[in-house]
C-alpha positions as CSV (number, residue, x, y, z in Angstrom):
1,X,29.1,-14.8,-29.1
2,X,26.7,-14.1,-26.4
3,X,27.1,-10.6,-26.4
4,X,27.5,-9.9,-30.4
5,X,24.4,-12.3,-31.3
6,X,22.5,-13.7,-28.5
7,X,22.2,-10.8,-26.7
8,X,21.3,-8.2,-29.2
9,X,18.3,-10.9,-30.4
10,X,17.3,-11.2,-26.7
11,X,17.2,-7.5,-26.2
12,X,15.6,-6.6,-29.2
13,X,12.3,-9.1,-28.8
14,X,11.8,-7.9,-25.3
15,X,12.4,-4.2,-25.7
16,X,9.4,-4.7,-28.4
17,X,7.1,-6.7,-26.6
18,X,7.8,-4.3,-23.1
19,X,7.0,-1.1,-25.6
20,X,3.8,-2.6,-26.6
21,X,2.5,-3.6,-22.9
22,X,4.2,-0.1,-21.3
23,X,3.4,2.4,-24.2
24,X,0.3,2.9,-22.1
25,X,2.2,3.5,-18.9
26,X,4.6,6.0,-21.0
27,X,1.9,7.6,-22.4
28,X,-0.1,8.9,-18.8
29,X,3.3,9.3,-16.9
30,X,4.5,12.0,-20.2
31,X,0.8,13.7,-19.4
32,X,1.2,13.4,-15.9
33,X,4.6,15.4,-16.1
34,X,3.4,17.4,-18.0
35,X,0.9,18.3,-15.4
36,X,3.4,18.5,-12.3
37,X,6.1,20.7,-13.8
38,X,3.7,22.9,-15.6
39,X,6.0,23.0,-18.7
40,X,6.2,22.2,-22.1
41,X,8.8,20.1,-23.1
42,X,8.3,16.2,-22.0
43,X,11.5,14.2,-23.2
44,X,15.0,14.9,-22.6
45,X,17.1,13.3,-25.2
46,X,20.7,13.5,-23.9
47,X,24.3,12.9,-26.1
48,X,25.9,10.0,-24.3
49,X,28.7,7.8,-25.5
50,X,28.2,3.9,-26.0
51,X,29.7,1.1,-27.7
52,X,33.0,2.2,-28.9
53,X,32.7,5.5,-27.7
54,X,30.0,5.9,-30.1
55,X,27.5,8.9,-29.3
56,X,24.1,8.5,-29.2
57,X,20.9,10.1,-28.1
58,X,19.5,8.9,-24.6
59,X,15.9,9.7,-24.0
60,X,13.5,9.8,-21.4
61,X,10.9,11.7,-20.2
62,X,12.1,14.9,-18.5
63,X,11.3,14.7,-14.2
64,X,13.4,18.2,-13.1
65,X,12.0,21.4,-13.4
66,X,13.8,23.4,-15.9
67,X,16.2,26.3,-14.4
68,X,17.3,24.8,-11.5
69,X,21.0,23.7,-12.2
70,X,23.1,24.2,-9.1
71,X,20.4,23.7,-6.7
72,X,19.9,21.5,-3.7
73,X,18.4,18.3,-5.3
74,X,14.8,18.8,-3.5
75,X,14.2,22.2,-5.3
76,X,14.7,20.0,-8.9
77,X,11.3,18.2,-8.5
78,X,7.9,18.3,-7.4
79,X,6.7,15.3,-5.5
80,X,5.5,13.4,-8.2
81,X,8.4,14.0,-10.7
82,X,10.8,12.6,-8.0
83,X,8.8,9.7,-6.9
84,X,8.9,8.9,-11.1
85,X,12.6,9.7,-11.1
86,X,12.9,6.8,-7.9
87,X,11.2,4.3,-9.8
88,X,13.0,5.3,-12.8
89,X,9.9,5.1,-14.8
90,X,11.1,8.1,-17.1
91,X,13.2,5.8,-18.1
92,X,10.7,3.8,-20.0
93,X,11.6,5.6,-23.4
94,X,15.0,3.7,-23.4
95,X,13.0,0.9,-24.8
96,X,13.8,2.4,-27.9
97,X,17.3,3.0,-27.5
98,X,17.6,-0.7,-27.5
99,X,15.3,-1.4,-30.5
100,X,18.1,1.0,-32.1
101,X,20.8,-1.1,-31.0
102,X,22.3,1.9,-29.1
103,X,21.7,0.3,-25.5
104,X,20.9,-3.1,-23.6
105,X,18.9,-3.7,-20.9
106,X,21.6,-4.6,-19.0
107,X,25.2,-2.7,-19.1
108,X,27.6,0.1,-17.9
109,X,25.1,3.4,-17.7
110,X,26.1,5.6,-20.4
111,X,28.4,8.5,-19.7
112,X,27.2,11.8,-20.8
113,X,29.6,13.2,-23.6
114,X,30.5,16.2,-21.9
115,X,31.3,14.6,-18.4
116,X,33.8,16.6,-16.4
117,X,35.3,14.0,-14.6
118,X,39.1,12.4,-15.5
119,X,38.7,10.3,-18.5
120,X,42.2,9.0,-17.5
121,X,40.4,6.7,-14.6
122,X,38.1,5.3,-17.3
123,X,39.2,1.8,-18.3
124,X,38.6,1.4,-22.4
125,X,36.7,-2.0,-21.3
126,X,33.4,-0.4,-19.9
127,X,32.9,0.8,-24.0
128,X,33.8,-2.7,-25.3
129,X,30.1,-3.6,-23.9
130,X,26.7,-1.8,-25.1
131,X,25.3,0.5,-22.2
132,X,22.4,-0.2,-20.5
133,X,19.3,0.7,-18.6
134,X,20.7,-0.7,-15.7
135,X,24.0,-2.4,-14.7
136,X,26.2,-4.1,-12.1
137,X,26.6,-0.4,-10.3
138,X,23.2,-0.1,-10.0
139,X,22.1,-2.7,-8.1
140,X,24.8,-2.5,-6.1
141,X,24.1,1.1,-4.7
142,X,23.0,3.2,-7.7
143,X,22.9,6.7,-6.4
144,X,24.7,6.2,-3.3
145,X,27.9,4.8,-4.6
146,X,30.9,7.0,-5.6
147,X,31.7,7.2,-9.4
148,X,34.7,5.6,-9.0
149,X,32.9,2.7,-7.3
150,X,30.5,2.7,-10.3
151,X,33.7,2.3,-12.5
152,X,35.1,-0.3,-10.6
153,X,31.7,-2.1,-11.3
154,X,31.8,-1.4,-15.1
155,X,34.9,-3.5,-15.3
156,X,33.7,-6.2,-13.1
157,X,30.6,-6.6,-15.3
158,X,32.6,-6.4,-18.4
159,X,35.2,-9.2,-16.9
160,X,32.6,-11.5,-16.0
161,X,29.9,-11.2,-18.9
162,X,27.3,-13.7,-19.2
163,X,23.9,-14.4,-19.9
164,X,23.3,-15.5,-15.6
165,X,25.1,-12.5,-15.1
166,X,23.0,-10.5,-17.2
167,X,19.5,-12.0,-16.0
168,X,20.4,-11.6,-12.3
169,X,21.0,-8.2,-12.7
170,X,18.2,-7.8,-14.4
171,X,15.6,-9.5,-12.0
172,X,18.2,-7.6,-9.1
173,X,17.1,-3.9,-10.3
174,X,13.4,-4.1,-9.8
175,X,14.6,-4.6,-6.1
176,X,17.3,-2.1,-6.0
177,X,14.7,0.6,-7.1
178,X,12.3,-0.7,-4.3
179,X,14.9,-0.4,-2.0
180,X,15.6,3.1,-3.0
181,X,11.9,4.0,-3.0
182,X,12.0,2.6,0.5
183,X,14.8,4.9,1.6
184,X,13.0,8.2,0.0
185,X,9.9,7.4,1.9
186,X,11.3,6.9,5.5
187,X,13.5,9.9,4.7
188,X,10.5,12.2,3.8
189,X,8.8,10.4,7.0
190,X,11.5,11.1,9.6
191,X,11.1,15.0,8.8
C-alpha cells in the first residue's frame, strides 16, 4: 500500500512544490551551461527503463561537452559543468519525471535501455519498484561502487521498502553528494 498509494501522493506534492521553489535555480544553471559548453542544446532526455521495464524519457540538463565519448572523464567537462554534474543539480529536471509518475524521489536509478551489461545479473525485483533520483546505491558510494554492488543494493532496497527507509535515504543523499563534492575538491587540490 505504501508504495502503490502513499508514496506516489507523497511524491507527487513535493515534486510540485520543489519545481515551484527550484524553477529558478533550473532556470540560471540551463543559462549557465549554456554559457560553459558554448553549445546549443541544454537538456538531455535519455530512454531508460522503469517500472515494469517500462521505457521512459529521463531528462536533465546536459553537463558534458558534446563529442567526447571515449575520453578520459576530465576532457567531458569544463569546470563548472562538472562541479553541476557533483552536485547533481542537472538533475533538477527529474522533478518532472515524478509529476509524470515515471520516477520517485527515492528508488533503483534507472538503467539506460541500451545498457551493455548482462541482463542475466539483473534481478526482475529492482523493476517491481519505480526508479528514482536517488537510491540505496547512491548513498552508499554512488560513483565509486561497482555495478554489481549497485545491483546488490537495488534488491536490498526493494526487500526492505518503507516509508523510514525511503526518508533516510532521502535526508542521506544531500550528504552523499557533499561528500563527493568533498572528494573532487581535495582531488583537484592535491594536483
Amino acid at each position: 500500500m505504501y508504495q502503490k498509494y502513499i508514496k506516489r501522493v507523497l511524491d507527487f506534492i513535493v515534486a510540485l512544490i520543489l519545481i515551484v521553489l527550484l524553477l529558478p535555480i533550473i532556470i540560471i544553471t540551463a543559462i549557465m551551461l549554456r554559457i560553459s559548453l558554448d553549445e546549443f542544446s541544454l537538456t538531455e532526455a535519455s530512454p531508460r527503463e522503469g517500472l515494469n521495464h517500462k521505457p521512459f524519457k529521463m531528462y536533465k540538463l546536459r553537463t558534458k561537452i558534446s563529442r567526447t565519448r571515449g575520453l578520459p572523464k576530465e576532457f567531458r567537462y569544463t569546470r563548472l559543468s562538472r562541479l553541476i554534474d557533483i552536485l547533481r543539480i542537472n538533475e533538477l529536471p527529474q522533478l518532472i519525471n515524478i509529476l509524470k509518475g515515471d520516477m520517485s524521489f527515492v528508488g533503483p536509478r534507472p538503467f539506460l535501455t541500451i545498457d551493455d551489461f548482462d541482463r542475466l545479473a539483473v534481478s526482475e525485483k529492482r523493476y517491481l519498484v519505480r526508479p528514482g533520483i536517488s537510491g540505496l546505491a547512491q548513498v552508499k558510494g554512488a560513483r565509486d561502487i561497482t555495478q554489481k554492488e549497485k545491483l546488490e543494493y537495488d534488491i536490498i532496497y526493494h526487500d526492505n521498502l518503507s516509508f523510514m527507509l525511503d526518508l533516510k535515504i532521502f535526508f542521506l543523499t544531500p550528504i552523499a553528494v557533499l561528500k563527493e563534492l568533498y572528494n573532487y575538491l581535495m582531488k583537484k587540490r592535491t594536483k
